[in-house]
Structure formats: C-alpha cells, structure tokens
C-alpha positions as CSV (number, residue, x, y, z in Angstrom):
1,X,-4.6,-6.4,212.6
2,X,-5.9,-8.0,209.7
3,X,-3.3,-10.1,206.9
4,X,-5.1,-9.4,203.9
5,X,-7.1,-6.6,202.2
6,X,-8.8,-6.1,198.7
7,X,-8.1,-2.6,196.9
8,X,-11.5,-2.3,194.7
9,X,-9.9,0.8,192.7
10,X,-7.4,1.0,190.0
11,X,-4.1,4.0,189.2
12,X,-2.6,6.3,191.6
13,X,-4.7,5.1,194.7
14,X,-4.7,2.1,194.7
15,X,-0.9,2.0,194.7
16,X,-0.8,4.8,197.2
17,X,-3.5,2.3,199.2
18,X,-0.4,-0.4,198.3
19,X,2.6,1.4,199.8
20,X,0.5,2.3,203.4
21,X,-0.9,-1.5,203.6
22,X,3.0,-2.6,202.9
23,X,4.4,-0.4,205.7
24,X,1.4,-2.0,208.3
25,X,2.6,-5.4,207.6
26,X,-1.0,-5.9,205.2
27,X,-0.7,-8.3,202.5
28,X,-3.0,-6.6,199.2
29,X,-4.6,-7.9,196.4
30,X,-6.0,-5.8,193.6
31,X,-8.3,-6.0,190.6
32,X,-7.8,-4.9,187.1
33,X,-9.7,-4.9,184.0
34,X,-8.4,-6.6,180.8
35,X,-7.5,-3.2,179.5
36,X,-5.3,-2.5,183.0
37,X,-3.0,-5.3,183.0
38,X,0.0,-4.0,183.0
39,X,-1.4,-0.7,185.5
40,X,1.2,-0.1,188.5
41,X,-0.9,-0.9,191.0
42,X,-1.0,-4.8,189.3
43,X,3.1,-4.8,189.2
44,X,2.7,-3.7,193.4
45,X,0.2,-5.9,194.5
46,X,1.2,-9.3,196.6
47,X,-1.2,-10.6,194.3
48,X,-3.7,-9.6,191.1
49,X,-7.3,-11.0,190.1
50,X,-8.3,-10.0,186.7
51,X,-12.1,-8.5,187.5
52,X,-13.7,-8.2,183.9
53,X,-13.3,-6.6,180.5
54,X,-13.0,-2.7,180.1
55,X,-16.7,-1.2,181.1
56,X,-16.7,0.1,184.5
57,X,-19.8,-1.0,185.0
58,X,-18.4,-4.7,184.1
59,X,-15.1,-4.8,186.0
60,X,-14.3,-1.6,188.7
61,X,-18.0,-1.4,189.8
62,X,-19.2,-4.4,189.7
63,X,-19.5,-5.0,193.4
64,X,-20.8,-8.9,193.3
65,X,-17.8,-9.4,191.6
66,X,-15.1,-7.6,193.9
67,X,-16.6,-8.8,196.9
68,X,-16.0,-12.7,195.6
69,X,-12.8,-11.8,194.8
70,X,-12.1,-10.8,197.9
71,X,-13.5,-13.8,199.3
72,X,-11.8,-16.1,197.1
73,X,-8.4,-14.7,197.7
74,X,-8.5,-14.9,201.4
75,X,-8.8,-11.1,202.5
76,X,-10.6,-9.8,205.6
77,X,-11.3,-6.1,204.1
78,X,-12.4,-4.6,200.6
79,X,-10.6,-0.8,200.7
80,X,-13.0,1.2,197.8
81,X,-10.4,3.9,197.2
82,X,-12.0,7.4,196.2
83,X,-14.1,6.3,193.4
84,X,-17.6,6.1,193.6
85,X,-18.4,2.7,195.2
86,X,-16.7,4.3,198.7
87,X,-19.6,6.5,199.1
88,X,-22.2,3.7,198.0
89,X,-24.2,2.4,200.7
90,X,-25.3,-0.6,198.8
91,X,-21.8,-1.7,198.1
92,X,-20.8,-1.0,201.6
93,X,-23.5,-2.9,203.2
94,X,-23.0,-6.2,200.8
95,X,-18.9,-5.9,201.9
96,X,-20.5,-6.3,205.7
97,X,-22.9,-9.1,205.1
98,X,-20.1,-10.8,203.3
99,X,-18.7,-10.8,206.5
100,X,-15.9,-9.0,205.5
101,X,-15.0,-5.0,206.9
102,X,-15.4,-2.2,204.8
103,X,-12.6,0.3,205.2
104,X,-15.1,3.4,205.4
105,X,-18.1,4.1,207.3
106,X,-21.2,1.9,208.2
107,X,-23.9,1.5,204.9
108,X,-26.5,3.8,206.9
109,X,-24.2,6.7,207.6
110,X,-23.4,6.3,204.0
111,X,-27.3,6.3,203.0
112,X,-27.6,9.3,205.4
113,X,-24.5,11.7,203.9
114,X,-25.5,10.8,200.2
115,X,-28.8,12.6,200.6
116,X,-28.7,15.6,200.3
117,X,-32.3,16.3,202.0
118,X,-31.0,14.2,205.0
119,X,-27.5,15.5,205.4
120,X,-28.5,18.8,204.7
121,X,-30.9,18.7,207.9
122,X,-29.0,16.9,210.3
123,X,-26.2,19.7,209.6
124,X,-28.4,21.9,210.6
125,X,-29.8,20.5,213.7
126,X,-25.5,20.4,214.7
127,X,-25.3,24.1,214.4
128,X,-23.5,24.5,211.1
129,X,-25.5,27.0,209.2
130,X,-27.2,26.7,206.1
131,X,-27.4,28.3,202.9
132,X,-31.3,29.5,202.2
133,X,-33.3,27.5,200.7
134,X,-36.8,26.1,199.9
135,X,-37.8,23.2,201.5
136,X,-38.1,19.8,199.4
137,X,-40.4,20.1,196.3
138,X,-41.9,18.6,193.5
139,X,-39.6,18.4,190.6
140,X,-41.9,20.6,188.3
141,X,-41.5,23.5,186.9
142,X,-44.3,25.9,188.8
143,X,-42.9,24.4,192.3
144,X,-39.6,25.2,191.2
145,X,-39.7,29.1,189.4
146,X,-42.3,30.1,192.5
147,X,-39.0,29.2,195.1
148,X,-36.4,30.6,192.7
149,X,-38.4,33.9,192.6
150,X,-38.5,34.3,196.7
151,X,-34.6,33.1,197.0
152,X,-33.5,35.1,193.6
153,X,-31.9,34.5,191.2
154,X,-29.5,33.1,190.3
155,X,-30.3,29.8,192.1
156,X,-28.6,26.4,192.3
157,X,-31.1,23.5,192.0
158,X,-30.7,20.0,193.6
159,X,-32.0,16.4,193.5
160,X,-31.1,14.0,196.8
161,X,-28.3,12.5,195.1
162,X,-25.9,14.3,192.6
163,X,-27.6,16.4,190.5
164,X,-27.6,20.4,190.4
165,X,-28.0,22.5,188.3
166,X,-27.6,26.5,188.2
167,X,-29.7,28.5,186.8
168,X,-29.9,32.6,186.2
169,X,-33.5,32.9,185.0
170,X,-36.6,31.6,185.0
171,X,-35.9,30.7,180.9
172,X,-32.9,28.2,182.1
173,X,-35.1,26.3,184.7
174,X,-37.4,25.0,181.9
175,X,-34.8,24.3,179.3
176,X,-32.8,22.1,182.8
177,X,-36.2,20.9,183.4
178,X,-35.8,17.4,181.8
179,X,-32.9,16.6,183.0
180,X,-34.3,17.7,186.4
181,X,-36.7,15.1,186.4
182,X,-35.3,12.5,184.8
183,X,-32.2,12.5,187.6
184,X,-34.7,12.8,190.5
185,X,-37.2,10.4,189.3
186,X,-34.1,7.8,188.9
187,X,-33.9,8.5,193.4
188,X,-37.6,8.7,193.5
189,X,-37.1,12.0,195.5
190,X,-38.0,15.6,194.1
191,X,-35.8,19.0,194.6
192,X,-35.0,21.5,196.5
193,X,-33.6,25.6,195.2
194,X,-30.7,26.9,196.9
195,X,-29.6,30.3,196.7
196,X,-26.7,30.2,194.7
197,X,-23.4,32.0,196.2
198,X,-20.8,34.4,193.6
199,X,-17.4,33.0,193.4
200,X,-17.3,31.4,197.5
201,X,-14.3,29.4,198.4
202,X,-14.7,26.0,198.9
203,X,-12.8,24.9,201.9
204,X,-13.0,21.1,202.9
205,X,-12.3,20.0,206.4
206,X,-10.1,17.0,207.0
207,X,-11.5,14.3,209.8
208,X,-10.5,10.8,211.2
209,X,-13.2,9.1,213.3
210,X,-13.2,5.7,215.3
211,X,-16.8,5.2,214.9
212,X,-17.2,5.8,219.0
213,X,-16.9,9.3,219.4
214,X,-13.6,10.0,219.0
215,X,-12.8,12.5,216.2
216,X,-9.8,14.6,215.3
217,X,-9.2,17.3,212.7
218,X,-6.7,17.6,210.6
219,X,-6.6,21.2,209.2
220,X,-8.8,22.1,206.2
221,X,-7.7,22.3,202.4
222,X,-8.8,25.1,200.2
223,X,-9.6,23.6,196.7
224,X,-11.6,26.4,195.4
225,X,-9.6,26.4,192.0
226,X,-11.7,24.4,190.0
227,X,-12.9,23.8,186.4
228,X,-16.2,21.7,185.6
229,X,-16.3,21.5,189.2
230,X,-13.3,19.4,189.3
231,X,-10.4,20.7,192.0
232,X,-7.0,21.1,190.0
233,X,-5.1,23.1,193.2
234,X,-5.4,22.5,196.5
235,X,-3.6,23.5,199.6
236,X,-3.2,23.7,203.2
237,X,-3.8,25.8,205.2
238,X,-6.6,27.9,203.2
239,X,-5.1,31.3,202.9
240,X,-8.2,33.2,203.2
241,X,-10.0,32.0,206.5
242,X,-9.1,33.4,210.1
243,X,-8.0,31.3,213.2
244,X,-11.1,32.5,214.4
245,X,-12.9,30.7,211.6
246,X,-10.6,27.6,211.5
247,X,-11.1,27.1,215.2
248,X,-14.9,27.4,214.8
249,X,-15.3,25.2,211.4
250,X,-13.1,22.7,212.9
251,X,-15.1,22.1,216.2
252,X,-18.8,22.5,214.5
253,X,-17.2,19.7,211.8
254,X,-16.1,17.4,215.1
255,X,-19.4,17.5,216.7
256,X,-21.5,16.8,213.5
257,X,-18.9,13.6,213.1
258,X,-19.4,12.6,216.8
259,X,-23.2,13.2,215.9
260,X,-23.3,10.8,212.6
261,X,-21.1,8.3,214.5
262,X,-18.4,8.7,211.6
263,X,-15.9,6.0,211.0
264,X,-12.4,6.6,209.3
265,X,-11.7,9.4,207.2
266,X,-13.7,12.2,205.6
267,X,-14.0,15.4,205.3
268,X,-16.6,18.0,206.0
269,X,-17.0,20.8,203.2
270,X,-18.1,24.5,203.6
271,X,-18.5,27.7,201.3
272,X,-17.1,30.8,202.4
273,X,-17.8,34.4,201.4
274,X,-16.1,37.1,203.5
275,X,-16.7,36.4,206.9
276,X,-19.7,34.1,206.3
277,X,-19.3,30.5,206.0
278,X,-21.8,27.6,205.2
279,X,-22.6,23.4,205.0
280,X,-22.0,22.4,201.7
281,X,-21.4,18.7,202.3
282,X,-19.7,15.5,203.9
283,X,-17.5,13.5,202.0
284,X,-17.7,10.1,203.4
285,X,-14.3,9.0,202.0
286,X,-10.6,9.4,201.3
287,X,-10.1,12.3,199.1
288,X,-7.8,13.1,196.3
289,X,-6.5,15.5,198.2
290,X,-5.8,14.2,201.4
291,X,-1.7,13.8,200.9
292,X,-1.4,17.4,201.3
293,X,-3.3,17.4,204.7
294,X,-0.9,14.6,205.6
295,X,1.9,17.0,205.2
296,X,0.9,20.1,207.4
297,X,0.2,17.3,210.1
298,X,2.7,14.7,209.6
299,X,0.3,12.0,209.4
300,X,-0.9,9.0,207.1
301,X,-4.5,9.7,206.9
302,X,-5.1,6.4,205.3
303,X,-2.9,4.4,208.0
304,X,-5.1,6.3,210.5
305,X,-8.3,5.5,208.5
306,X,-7.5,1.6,208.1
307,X,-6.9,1.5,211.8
308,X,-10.1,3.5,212.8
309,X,-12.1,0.9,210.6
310,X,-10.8,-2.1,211.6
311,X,-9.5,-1.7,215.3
312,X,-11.8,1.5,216.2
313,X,-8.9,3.3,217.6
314,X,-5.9,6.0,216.1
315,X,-2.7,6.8,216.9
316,X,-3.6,10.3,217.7
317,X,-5.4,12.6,220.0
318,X,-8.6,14.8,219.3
319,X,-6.9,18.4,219.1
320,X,-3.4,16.8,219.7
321,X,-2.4,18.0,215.9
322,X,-0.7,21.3,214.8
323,X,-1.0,22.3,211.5
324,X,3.3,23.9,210.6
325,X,4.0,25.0,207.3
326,X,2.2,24.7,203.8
327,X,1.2,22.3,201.7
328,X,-0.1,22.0,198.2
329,X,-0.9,19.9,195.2
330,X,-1.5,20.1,191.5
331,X,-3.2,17.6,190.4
332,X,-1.6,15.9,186.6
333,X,-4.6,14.4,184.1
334,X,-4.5,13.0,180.9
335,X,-5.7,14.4,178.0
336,X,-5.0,11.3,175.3
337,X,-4.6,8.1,175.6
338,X,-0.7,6.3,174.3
339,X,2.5,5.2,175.9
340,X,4.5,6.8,178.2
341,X,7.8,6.9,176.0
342,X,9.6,9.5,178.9
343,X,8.9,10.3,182.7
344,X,10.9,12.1,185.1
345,X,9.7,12.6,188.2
346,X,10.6,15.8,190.5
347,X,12.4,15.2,193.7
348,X,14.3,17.4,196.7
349,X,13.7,18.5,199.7
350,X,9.3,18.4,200.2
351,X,8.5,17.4,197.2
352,X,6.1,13.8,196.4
353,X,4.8,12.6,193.4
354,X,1.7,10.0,193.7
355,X,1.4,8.4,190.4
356,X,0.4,5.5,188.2
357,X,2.9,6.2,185.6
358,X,6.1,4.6,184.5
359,X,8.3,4.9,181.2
360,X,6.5,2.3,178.6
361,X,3.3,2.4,180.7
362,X,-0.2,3.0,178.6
363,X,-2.7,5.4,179.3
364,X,-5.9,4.9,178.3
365,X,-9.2,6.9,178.0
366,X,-11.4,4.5,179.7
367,X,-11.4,5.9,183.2
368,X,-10.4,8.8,185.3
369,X,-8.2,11.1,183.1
370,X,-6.0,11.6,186.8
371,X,-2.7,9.9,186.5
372,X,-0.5,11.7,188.7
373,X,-0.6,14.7,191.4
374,X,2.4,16.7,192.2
375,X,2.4,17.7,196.3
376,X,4.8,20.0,197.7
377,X,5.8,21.3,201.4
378,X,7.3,24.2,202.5
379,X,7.5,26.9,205.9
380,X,5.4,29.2,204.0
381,X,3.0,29.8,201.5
382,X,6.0,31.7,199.4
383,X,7.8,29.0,199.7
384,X,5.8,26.0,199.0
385,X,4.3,28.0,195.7
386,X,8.4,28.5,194.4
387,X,8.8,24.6,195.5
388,X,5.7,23.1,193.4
389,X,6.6,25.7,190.3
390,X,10.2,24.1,190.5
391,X,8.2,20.7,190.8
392,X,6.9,21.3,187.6
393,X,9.3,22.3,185.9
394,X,10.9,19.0,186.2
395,X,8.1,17.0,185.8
396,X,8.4,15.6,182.3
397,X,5.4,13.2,180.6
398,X,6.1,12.5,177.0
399,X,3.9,10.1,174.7
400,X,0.9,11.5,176.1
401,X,-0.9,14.7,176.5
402,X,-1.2,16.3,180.0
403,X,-2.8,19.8,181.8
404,X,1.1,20.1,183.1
405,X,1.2,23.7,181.3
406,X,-2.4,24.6,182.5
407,X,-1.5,24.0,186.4
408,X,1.9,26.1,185.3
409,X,-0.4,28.9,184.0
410,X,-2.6,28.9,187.1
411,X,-0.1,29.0,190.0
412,X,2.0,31.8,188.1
413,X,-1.4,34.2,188.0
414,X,-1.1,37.4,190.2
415,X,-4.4,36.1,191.3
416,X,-3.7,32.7,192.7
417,X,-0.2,34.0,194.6
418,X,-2.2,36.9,196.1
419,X,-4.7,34.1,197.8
420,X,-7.5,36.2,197.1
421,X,-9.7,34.0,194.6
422,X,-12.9,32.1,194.8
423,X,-14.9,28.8,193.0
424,X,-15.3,30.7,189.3
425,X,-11.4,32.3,189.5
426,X,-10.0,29.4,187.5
427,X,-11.8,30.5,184.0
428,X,-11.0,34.2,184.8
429,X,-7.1,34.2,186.3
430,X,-5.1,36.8,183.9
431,X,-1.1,36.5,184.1
C-alpha cells in the first residue's frame, strides 16, 4: 500500500477522500487556493500546499501545478475527487507519466467514455440498447433539421464531449445553432440527434473494477429528481425498476466494464420509461452520490476504489453483495456566500452528514455551490423517507443561504413518496 496520496479537489470530498485514506493507514496532502485556507479539508489534511489564487483555472485545475505538488511533497498517487479533472484523460495520462498512479481509470478508457460517438458505439456492440438516433453529422443546420424530422420532434442534440441541447422545433435548432457549433468545433467533432425521451428516470448503476476483469455491482441509484440537470435526491434502491430489470441492467453494466477494462469505481447510467430501458452514459469516476450506495451494501466504495487502482484487487466478490434496506440523500448547496455563524448537524440511528462546514467557516461563491449532503438509512423506503425529513429538520445552517427548505418541499410531495416520478417531476411536484 502506498504512504502518501495527493487529493487534487477541495470541500466535502476531499475530506470525505481524508477520513477513508486515514482509516487505510494513507498519509494525505491537499491543495487549496488562497481563497480556501481555512476549508476543512486544509484543517484534516497531514499536510496542505497552497496551489494558486482563486480562478479554478489557476489553482483546482491546473494540472502541471498539482502534479508538482504531489511530486514535491513525496506522494505516490494524485486522487481527482468528482470534479472535472477525474474524467480528463489529459490530466490522467500526465499523473502516469509523472510516474505517479492515478486513482481512476487508464487516460485511454478515459478518452474512450468522454466521447460520446465512441462510448455510445461500444455500448452498443455490449448489448445495452440504444436510444435512436442519426449517425454522426455535420454540425449544420440542413444535416441537423433533415435527422430531427425522421426521429421527431422533440429531439436532444449532442456534440462528442458535453454539449446537448433540446430542441422541440425546427425554429429552436437554428436559434441553438451557434452555440452548436461553436462547442463542437472547440472538439473538432460534429453532432449527432437523439430522440429525446418524456420525463424517463435516470437510474445510475454503481461498479468497482480491478482493471483485469473483475467487476462487481453495487445496486443502482435513482437520481431522476433533478433541476438544470443537476441531481438534488437520490436513493437506493430505485423504486420503480423490477428485479427483473435490476438483474438484467446490472449484468449488461458488468460486461460492458469487463469490456472497457474499467479500473475503480464508476457508474453506468441508463433511462428508463416503463418497461423499456436505455445507455445514457458511463461515469468514469466517484460520484456525489455514491455514500448512499455504500449504505444498502455496507461498503466504502472509495476504500474499494483506492485498492482497485493501486493493488488491482477488492475486498469483495463479483455478485457477493446484497443490496438490504434503503438509502437516500439530499443533497445541501449554497445559495450566498458568508460565515457560518450556526450549524447543527443531524445525528441518530442511520443518519450521516458529509460536509465542509463548520461554525465560523466561510462560504464562498467561487466554486461548487455543494457544501453538505444529508444521507439516511432505513428497512424501508417508508422508513428512510421519515428518517431524512427528521434529518432535516435538525439540520440547521445560519449565516448563509441554503436549498434546505427546497429538498423539505420535494420529499413531502405526494409525488415523490408515491415513487412514481421521472427526470422533469422536480419543476412540476404539487404538495
């Protein structure tokens, strides 16, 4: 096992990346900018390296700089968190020609899962069915009405890398058309239309691999309650898939890890309407929601992950686990920036709090508005959703503003206690 590892992230994960390291015996440093320096994960850290001033692009993301860092401070592995530079394959592949390990997976299974052309394909030659679609095209606008009028509208729109953009008529592709090819000239890549699904769930399977064919599945989480595309709820198990469909997503997710010659953790994430069910996308890192996965399993996904990356082995079984009781997790952002003049934290029986925060802490607007995320276990769905609405009841944040009283509104709708709601429900949920 290595002695010493590099957290290049910042807030709730990197001292949730602090705590797991501690328990393995793993010495950690972290980086901070100049506006971070009194930031939790600073106070945790066996030791801190000030990175740069404020800019992301100038302290969090500058890789050149995290990799010396990491270098100069004597540590054997750079851990990227779940921001963006643990998906970037460039970042990734500089870590490994440092000669240093990168706790995800190899640069070109990163360059292969971040295009959305190639993942999209190689998903499909694994069996996991596709949404329609047109094949890749010019980013132009005759190209691009001619395949939205053989899927129908409406139709989601896509570049390799991030962009998409929905659109309902002919009339909204042309006034998106700039920004269409402005993003896929930046990847040098043109588009492809997808047929765009009404108000699917979004259910994300959970996977640890060890990079040589082992790969085991950790139960899926249903974060379908979004705004912005952002996930504010998620839970485990999803309560509107089958065993039938479980069993099915969670071997046709295995083989297309075994396939990509994953290594560590990530998550495989379909759309589901009724009893249809389609790729969407891998994540090829930790995700925010992972801790309520760890719950329904009794496992640390990131111990688990670390191992896999460093040692190629876990401490588990492929289809050892059982997924027992519920899980679920609100997560807690910031809507202003101050001081946080009060916290108290909920406790009892099954209930964590992951957070940055501490009384007299500041908050600033600089980077992700996430500051805490309130995760809560019970038997039963019943019973986990009374356990997190007690959570948050006796969460208290003063001295800065948070969605506390949005995720309160959300969990007491009829629709989100029936279970029966889908990607565009958190806009529409009535009391």
């Amino acid at each position: 096992m290595i002695k010493r590892l590099l957290i290049a992230n910042r807030g709730e994960i990197a001292v949730r990346i602090i705590r797991t390291c501690r328990e393995m015996g793993i010495e950690t440093v972290t980086v901070y900018s100049t506006a971070d320096k009194d930031n939790l994960h600073v106070r945790l850290a066996d030791k801190a390296v000030c990175i740069g001033p404020p800019p992301a692009s100038q302290s969090y993301l500058a890789g050149n700089n995290l990799v010396m860092a990491a270098i100069n401070t004597g540590c054997e592995a750079i851990h990227p968190g779940v921001g963006f530079l643990s998906e970037d394959a460039g970042f990734a592949r500089m870590v490994r020609d440092r000669g240093l390990i990168f706790i995800g997976p190899d640069p070109e299974v990163l360059e292969h899962t971040g295009n959305k052309f190639r993942v999209r394909k190689t998903a499909g030659d694994f069996g996991l069915p596709l949404i329609p679609a047109s094949g890749e095209i010019a980013a132009d606008i005759r190209p691009i009405k001619k395949a939205a009028a053989e899927l129908g509208f409406p139709v989601i729109i896509k570049t390799g890398g991030r962009g998409s953009w929905v659109a309902c008529s002919a009339r909204e592709i042309e006034k998106s058309l700039p920004v269409i090819k402005r993003e896929a000239a930046l990847g040098d890549t043109g588009v492809f239309v997808e047929q765009y699904l009404d108000n699917p769930r979004q259910v994300d399977f959970q996977l640890i691999a060890d990079g040589l064919g082992k790969v085991v599945v950790l139960g899926e989480r249903d974060g379908s309650i979004q705004k912005n595309h952002q996930k504010l709820v998620e839970e485990s198990p999803s309560p509107g898939i089958s065993r039938t469909m479980r069993k099915e997503l969670s071997e046709k997710a295995a083989k297309f890890f075994r396939g990509l010659k994953y290594q560590g953790a990530g998550s495989v994430a379909f759309l589901i309407q009724g009893e249809k069910y389609y790729f969407l996308s891998v994540k090829a890192r930790l995700q925010t929601g992972h801790p309520v996965s760890e719950l329904v399993t009794g496992t640390d996904i990131l111990r688990q992950q670390i191992l896999a990356c460093i040692e190629n082995r876990m401490e588990m079984l492929p289809f050892s686990l059982r997924i027992l009781g519920w899980a679920m997790e609100c997560r807690i952002n910031a809507f202003s920036s101050g001081k946080v003049a009060k916290l108290e934290v909920p406790g009892g029986p099954g209930v964590r709090f992951d957070s940055c925060l501490y009384e007299g802490c500041s908050v600033n607007s600089l980077y992700d508005s996430l500051v805490g995320k309130v995760i809560v276990y019970g038997p039963n769905r019943n019973r986990a959703l009374a356990r997190l609405d007690r959570a948050l009841k006796e969460l208290t944040i003063e001295g800065i503003n948070t969605n506390k009283s949005q995720q309160q509104g959300i969990i007491g709708t009829e629709i989100f206690r029936s279970g029966s709601f889908g990607t565009v429900s958190c806009d529409k949920l009535k009391k």
